[in-house]
Backbone as CSV, one residue per row, in Angstrom:
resi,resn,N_x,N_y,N_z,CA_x,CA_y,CA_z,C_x,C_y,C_z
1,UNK,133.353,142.372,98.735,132.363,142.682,97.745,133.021,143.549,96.674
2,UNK,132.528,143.063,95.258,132.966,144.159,94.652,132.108,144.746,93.748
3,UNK,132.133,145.742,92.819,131.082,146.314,92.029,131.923,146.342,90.540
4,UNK,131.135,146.680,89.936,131.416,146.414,88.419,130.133,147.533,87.439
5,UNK,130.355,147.946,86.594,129.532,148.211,86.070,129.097,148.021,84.877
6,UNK,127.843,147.619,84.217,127.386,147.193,83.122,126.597,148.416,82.343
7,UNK,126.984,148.550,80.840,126.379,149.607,79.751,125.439,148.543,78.379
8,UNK,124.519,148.936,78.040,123.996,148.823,77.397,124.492,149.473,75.908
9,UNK,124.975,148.814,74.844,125.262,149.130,73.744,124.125,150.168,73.207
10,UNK,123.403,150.304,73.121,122.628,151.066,72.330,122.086,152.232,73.965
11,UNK,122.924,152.606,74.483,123.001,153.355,75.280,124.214,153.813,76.472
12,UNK,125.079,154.741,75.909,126.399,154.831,76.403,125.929,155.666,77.290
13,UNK,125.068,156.543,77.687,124.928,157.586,78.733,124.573,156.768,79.956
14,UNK,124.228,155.493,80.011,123.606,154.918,81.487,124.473,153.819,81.511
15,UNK,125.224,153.843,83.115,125.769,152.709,83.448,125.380,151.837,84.774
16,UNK,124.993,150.834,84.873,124.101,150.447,86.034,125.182,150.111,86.989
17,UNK,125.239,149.778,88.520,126.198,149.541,88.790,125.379,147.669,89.500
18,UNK,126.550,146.647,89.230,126.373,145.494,90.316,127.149,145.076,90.512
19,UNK,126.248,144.915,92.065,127.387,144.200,93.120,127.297,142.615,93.010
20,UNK,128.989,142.454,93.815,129.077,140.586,93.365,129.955,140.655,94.491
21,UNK,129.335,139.336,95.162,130.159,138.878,96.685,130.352,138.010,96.148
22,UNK,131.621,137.490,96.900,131.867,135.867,96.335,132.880,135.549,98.258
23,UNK,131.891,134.295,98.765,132.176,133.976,100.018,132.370,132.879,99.978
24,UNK,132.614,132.406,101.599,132.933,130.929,101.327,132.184,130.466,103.242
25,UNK,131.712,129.663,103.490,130.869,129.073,104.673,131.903,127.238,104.284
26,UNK,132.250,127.072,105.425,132.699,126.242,106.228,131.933,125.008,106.398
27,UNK,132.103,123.687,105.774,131.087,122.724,105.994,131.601,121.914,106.814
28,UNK,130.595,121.722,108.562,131.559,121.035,109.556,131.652,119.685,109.395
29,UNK,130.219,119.204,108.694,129.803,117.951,108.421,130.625,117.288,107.293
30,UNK,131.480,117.914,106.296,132.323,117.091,105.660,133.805,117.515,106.000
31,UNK,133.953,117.484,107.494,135.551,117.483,107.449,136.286,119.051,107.230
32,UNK,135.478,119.751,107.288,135.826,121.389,107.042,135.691,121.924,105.635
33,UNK,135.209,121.150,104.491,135.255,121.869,103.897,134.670,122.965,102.895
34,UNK,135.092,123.911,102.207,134.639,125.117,102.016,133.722,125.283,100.553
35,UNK,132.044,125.423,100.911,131.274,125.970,100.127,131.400,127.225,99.428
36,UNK,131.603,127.698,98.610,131.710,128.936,97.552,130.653,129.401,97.443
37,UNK,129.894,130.325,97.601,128.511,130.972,96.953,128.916,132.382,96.347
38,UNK,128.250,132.381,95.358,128.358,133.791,95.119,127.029,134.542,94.960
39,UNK,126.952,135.793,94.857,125.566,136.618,95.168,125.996,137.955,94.191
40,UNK,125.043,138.237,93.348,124.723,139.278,92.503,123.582,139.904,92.663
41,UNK,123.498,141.270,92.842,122.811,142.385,92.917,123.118,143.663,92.049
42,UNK,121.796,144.054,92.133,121.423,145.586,91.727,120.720,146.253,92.354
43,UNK,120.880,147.744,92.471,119.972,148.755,93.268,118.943,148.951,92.116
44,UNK,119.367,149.168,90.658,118.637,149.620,89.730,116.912,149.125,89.437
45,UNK,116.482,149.523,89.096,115.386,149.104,88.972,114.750,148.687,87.788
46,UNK,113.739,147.034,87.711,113.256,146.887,86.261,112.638,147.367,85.541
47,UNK,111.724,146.917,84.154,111.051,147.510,83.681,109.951,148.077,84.081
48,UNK,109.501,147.613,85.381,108.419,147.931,85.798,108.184,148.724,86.787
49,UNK,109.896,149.477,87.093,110.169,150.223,88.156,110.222,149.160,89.698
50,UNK,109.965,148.202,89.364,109.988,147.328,90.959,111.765,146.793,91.210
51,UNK,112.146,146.404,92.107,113.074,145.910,92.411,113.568,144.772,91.685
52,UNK,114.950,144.623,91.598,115.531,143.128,90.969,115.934,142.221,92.214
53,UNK,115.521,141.094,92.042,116.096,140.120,92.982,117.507,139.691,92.665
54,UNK,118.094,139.636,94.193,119.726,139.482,93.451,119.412,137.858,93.162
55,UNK,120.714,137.351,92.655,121.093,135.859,91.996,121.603,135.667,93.509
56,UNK,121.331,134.661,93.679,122.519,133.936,94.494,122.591,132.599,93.903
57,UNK,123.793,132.191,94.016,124.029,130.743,92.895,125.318,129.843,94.434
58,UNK,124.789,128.808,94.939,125.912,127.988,95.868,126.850,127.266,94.920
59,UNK,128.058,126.232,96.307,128.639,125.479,95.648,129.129,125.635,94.204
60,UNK,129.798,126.907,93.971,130.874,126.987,92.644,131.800,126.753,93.038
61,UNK,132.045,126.523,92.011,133.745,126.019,91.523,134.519,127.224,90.697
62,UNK,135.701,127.543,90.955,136.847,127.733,89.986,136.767,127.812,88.653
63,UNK,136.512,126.391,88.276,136.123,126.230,86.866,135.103,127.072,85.991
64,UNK,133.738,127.138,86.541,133.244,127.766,86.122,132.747,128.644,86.738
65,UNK,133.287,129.228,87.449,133.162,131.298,87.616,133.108,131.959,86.565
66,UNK,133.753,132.328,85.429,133.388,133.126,84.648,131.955,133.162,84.129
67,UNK,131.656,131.484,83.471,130.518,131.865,82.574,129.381,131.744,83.988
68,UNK,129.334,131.779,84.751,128.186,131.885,86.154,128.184,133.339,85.882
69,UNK,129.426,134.006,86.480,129.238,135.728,86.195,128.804,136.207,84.978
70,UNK,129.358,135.907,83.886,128.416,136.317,82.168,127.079,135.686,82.491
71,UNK,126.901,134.822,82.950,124.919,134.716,82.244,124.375,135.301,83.514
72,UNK,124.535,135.086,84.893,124.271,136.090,85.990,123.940,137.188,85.608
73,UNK,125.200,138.137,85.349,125.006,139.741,84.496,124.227,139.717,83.743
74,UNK,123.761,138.728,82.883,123.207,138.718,81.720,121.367,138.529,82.045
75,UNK,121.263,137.843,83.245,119.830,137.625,83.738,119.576,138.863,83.999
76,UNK,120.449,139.953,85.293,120.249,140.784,85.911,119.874,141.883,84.645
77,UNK,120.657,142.326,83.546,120.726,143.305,83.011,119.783,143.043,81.734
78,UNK,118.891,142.161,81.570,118.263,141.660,80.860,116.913,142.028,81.788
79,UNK,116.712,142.412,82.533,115.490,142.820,83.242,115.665,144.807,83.704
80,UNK,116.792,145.120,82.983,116.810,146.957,83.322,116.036,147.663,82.311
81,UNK,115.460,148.564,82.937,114.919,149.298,81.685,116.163,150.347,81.559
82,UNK,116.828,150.048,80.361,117.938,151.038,79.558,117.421,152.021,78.306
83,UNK,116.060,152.436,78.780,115.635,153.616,77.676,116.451,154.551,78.295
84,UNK,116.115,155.650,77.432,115.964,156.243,75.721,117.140,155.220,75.013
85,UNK,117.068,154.640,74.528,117.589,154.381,73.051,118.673,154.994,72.401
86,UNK,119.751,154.744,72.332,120.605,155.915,70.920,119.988,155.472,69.738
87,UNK,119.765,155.674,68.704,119.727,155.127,67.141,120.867,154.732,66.648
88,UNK,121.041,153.467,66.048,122.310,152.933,65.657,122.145,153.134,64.169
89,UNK,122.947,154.507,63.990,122.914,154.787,62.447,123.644,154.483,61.383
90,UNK,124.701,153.779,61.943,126.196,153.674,61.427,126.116,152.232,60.651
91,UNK,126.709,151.694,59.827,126.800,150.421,59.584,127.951,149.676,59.584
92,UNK,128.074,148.683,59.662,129.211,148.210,60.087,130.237,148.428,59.156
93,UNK,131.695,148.407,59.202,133.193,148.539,58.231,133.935,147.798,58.764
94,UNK,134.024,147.480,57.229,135.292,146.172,57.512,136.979,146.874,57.421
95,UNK,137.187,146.884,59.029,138.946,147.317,59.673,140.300,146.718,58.907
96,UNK,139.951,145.230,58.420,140.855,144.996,57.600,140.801,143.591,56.956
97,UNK,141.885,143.472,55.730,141.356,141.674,55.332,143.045,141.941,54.758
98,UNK,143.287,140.394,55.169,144.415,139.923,54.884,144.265,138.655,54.222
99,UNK,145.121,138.302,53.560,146.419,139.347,52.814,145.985,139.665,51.487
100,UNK,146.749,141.297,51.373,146.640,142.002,50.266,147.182,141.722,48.923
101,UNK,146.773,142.687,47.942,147.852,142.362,46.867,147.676,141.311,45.931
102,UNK,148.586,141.511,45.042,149.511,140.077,44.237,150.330,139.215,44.634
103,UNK,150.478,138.095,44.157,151.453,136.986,44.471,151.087,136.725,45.677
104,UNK,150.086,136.459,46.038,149.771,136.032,47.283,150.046,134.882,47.996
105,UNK,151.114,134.352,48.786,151.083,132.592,49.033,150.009,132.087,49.316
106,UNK,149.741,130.925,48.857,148.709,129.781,48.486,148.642,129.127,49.711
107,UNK,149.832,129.217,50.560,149.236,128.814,52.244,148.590,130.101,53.177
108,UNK,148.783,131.123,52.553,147.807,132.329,53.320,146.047,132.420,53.424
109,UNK,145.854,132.034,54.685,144.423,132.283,54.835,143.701,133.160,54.853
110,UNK,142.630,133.966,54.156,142.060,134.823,54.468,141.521,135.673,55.654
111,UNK,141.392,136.646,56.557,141.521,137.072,57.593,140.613,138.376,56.852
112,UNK,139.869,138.856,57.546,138.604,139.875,57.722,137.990,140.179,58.965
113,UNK,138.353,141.419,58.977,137.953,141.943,60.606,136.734,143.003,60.398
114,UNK,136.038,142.925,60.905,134.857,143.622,61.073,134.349,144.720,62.451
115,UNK,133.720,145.613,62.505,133.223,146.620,63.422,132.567,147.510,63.438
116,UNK,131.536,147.294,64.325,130.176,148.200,64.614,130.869,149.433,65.587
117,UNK,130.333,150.308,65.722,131.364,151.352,66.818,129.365,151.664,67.376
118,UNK,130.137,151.975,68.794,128.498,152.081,69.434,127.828,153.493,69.465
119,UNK,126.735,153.404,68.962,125.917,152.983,69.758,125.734,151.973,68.724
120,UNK,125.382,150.833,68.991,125.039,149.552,68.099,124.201,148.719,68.795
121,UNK,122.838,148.355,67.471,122.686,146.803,67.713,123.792,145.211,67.646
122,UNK,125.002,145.635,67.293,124.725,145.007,66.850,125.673,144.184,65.402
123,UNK,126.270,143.489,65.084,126.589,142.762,63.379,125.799,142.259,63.443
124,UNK,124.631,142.043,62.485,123.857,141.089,61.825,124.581,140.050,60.707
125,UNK,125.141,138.831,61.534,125.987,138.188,60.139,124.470,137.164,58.722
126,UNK,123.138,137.617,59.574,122.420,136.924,58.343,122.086,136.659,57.155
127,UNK,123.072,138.148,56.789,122.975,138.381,55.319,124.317,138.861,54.823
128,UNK,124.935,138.130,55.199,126.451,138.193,55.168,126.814,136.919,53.658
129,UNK,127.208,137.833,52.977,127.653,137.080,51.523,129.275,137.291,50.963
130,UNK,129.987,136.442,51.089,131.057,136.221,50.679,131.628,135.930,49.242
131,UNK,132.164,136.300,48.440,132.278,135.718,46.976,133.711,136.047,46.789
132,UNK,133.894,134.644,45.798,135.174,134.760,45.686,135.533,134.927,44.340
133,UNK,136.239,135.819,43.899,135.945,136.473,42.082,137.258,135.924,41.817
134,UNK,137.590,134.989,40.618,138.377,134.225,40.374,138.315,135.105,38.671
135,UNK,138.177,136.579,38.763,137.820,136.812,36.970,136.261,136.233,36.360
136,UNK,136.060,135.320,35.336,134.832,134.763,34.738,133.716,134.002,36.138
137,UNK,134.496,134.034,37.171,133.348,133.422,37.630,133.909,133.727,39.096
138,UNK,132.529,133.775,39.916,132.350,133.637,41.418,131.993,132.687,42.417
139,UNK,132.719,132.226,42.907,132.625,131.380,44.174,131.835,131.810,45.534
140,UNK,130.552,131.111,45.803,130.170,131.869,47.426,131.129,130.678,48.542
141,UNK,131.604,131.483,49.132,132.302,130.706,50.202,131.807,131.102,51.683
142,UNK,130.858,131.898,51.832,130.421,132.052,52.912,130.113,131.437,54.161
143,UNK,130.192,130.004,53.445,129.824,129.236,54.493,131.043,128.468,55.394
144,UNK,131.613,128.696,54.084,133.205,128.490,54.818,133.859,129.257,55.416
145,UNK,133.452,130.332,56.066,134.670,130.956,56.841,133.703,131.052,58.314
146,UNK,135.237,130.802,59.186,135.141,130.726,60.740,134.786,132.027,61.375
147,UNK,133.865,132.238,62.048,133.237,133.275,62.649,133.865,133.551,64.117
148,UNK,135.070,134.425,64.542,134.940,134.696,65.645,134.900,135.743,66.157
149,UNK,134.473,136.169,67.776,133.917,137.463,68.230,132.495,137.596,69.004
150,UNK,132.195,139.023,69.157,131.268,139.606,70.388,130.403,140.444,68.748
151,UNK,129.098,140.115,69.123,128.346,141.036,68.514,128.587,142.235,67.906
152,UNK,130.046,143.037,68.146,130.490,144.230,67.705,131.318,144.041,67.259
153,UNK,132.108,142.906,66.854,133.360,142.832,66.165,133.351,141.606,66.471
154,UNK,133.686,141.019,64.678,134.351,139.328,63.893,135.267,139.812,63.186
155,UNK,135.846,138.331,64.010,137.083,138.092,62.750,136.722,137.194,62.335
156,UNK,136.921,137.151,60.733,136.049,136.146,59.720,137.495,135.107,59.124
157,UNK,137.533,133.966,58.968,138.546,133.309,58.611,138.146,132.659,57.385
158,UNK,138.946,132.327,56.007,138.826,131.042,55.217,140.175,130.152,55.376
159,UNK,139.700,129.432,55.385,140.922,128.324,55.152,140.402,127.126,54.371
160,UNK,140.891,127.764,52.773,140.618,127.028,51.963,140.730,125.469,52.000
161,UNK,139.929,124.388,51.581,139.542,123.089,51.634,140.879,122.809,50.758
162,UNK,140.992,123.292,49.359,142.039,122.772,48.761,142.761,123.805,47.875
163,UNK,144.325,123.313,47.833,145.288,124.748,47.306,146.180,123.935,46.307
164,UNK,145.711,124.052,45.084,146.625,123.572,44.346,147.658,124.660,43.136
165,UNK,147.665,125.732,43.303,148.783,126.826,42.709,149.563,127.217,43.478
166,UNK,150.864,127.765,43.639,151.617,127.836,44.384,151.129,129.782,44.653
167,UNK,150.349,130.551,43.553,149.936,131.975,44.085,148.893,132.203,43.416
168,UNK,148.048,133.200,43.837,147.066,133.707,43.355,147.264,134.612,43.014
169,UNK,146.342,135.190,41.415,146.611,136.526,40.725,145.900,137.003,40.633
């Protein structure tokens, strides 16, 4: 058995703890072989102060263990009451965007890193506006860049459709 513990972003003072067995039972009827179950628990208690029922999930595989354990955790800790609240006062800052400067090569993709520091809800990318200032006029390209990351940090990508100057000024 092992334990792990899960925090609530918009609350760094409480950490819940759950447990996760992962066994294996012996099937005589096909020749010996071995069923996987795994089982998730909490002592903590829900919103309603009553008990959580653990998960038990049979017959996994290898393959997908991880995302069984992410949405598992995610059932379990989706039923804790994690009040008081911090207030997430901060807004997000962008850590860095590449590449800088002049003379920029025309095969360089844009790169933008982003970060909430916690206590956080949260990046809200819904109102996320991109423009691309070429001097007399602006380009929205927002829709073009690749979104990757966890709710607290993207890395934002463009990779322009078409490059016909050898630099940008």
């Amino acid at each position: 058995m092992s334990e792990l513990f899960v925090r609530h972003s918009l609350n760094s003072k409480k950490a819940v703890k759950i447990f996760v067995s992962f066994r294996y039972f012996v099937d005589k009827s096909s020749g010996g072989d071995h069923i996987w179950t795994l089982e998730l628990g909490t002592a903590s208690l829900d919103l309603n102060g009553k008990k959580i029922n653990p998960i038990h999930i049979n017959n996994i595989n290898i393959t997908c263990l991880d995302d069984l354990l992410d949405e598992s955790i995610a059932l379990i800790a989706a039923q804790i009451d994690w009040s008081p609240f911090q207030e997430d006062t901060e807004c997000p800052v962008i850590i860095s965007v590449e590449p800088l400067g002049e003379n920029v090569s025309i095969g360089r993709n844009i790169v933008i890193k982003i970060n909430d520091a916690l206590p956080t809800s949260g990046i809200d990318l819904s109102e996320l506006k991109i423009l691309l200032d070429i001097g007399d006029t602006k380009f929205d390209i927002t829709s073009e860049f690749k979104v990757i990351g966890i709710p607290y940090e993207y890395t934002l990508e463009w990779v322009p459709k078409l490059r016909i100057n050898n630099t940008y000024k």
